[in-house]
LUMMARDO-34818 format. One line per 10 residues: number of its first residue (from 1); for each residue y, x, z of N, C-alpha, C. Coordinates in steps of 0.2 Angstrom, whole numbers, plus 2048, in hexadecimal, padded with zeros to 3 digits. Layout:
// LUMMARDO-34818
NUM) Y/X/Z/Y/X/Z/Y/X/Z  ...
This chain:
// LUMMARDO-34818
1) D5D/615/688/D5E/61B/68B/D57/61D/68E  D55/624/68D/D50/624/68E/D4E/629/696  D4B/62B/69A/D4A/62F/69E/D4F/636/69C  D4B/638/696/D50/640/694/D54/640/695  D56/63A/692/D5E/638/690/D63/639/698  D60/636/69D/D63/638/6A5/D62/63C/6A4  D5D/640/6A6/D5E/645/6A9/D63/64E/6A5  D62/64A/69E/D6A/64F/69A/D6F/64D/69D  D71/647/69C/D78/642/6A0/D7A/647/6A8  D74/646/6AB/D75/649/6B1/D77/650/6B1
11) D75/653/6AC/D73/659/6AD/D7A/65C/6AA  D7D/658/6A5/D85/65A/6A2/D8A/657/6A7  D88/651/6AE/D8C/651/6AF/D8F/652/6B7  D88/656/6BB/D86/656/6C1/D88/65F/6C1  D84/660/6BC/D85/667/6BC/D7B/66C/6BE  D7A/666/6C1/D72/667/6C3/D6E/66E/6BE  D68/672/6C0/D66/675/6B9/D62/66D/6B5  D5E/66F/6B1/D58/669/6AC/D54/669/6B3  D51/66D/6B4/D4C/66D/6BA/D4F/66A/6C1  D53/669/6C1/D56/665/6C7/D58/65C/6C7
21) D59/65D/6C1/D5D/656/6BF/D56/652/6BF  D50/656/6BA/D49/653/6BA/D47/64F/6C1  D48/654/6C6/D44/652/6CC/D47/64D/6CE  D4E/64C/6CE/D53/649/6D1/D50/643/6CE  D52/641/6C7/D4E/63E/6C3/D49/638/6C6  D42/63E/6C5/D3C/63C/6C6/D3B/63B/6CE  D3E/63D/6D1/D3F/63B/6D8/D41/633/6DC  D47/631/6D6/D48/62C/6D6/D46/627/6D5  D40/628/6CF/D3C/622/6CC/D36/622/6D2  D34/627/6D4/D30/627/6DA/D30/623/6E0
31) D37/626/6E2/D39/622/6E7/D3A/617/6E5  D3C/617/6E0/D3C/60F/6DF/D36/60E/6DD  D32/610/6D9/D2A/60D/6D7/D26/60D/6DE  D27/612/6E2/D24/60F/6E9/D26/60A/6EC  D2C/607/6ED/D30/603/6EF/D2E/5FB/6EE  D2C/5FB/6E8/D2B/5F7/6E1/D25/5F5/6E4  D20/5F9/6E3/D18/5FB/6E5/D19/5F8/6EB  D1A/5F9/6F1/D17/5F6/6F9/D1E/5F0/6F6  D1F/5ED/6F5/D23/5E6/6F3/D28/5E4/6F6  D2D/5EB/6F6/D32/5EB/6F9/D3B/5EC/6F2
41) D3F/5E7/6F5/D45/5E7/6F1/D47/5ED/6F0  D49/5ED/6EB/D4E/5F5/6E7/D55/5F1/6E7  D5A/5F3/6EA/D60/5F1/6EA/D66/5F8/6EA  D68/5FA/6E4/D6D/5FF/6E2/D73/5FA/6E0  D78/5FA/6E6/D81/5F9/6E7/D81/5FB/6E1  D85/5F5/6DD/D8A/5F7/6D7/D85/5F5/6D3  D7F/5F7/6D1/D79/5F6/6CC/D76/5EE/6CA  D74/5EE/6CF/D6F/5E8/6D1/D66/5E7/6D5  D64/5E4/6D3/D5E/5E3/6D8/D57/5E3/6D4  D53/5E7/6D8/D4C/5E6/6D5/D47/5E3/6DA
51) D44/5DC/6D8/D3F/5DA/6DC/D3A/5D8/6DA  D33/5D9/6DD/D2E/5D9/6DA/D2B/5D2/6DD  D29/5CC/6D7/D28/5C6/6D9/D21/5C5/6D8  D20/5C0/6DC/D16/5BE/6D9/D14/5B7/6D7  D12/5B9/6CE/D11/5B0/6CE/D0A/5B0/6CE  D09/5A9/6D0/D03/5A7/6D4/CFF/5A5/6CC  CF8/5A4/6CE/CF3/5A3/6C7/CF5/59C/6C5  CF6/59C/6BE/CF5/595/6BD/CF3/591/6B8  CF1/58C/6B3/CEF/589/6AE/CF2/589/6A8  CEF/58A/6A2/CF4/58C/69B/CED/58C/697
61) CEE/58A/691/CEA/589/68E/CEC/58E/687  CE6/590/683/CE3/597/67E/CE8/591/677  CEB/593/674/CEF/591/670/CEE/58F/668  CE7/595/668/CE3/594/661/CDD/58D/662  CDB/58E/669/CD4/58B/669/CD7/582/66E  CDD/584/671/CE0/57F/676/CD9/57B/67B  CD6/583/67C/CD2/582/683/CD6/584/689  CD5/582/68E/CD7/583/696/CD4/589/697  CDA/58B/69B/CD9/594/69D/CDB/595/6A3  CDB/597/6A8/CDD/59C/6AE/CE3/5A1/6AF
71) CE7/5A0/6AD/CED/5A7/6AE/CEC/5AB/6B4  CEB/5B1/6B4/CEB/5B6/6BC/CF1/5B4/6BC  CF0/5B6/6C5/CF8/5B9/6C7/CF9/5C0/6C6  CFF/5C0/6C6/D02/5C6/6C5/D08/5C7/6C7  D0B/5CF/6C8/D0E/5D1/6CD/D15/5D2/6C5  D1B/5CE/6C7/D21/5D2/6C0/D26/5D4/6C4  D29/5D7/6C0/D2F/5DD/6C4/D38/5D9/6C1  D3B/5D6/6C3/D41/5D5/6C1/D47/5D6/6C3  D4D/5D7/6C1/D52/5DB/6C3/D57/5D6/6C2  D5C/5D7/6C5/D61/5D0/6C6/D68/5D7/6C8
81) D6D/5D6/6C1/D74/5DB/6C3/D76/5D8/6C9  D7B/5DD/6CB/D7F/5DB/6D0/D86/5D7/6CA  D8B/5D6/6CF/D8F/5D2/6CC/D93/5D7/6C9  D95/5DC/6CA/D9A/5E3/6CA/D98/5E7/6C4  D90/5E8/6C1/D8C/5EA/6BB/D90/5E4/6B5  D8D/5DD/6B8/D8F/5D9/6B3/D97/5D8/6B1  D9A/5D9/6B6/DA2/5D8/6B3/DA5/5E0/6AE  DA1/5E4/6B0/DA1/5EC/6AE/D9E/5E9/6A4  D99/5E6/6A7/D96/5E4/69F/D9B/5E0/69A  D9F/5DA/69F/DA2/5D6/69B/DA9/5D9/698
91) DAA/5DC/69C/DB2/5E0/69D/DB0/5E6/697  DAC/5E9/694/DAC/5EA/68F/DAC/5E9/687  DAC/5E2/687/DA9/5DD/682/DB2/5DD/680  DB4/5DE/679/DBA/5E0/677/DBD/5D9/677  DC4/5D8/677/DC7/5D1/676/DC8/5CF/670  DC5/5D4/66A/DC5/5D1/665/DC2/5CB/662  DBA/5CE/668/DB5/5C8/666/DB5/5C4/668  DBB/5C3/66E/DBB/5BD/671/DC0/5B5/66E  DC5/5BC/669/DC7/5B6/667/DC4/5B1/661  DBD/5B3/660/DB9/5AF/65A/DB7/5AC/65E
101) DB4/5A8/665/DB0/5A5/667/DB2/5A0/666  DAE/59A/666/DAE/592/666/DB4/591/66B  DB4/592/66F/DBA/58E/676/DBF/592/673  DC0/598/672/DC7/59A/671/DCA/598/66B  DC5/596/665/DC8/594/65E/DCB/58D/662  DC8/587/664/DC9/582/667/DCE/57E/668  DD0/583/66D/DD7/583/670/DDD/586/66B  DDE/58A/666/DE3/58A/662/DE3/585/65F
């Protein structure tokens, strides 16, 4: 799903004009990227979490030439569902599919 793609969704289902939903939208990314930026948690109930971690520099060596290297550190962004998203996920996944899996053949 892409940006547009919300702000259509919004816009078929808010009622918002385009020009509204946009702001709404981009407002919201705003609001998290700064959030993100000064290295503070993003936590939306229901959704899950976004926290920005920091690995430290460290040794790894160049794979063609297998000389020693230096890795920077760097700043990665990772997101962790909440438990409520993931059951939302599982709970769609039909029962058909579950009766071909390994444990379920098993046990007949």
């Amino acid at each position: 799903m892409t940006k547009v793609e919300i702000i259509a969704r919004i816009y078929d289902k808010v009622g918002f004009s385009k020009k509204d939903a946009t702001d709404v939208v981009e407002a919201t990314f705003d609001i998290i990227k700064g959030c993100l930026e000064r290295g503070e948690k993003v936590k939306i109930s229901g959704f899950g979490n976004f926290v920005v971690n920091t690995k430290r520099p460290r040794k790894g060596r160049n794979p063609q030439t297998g000389d020693e290297i230096i890795i920077v550190g760097r700043k990665v962004l990772t997101f962790k569902a909440s438990q409520i998203l993931k059951k939302s996920l599982n709970a769609m996944s039909s029962p058909s599919s579950s009766m071909s899996s390994p444990s379920s053949a098993a046990s007949e």
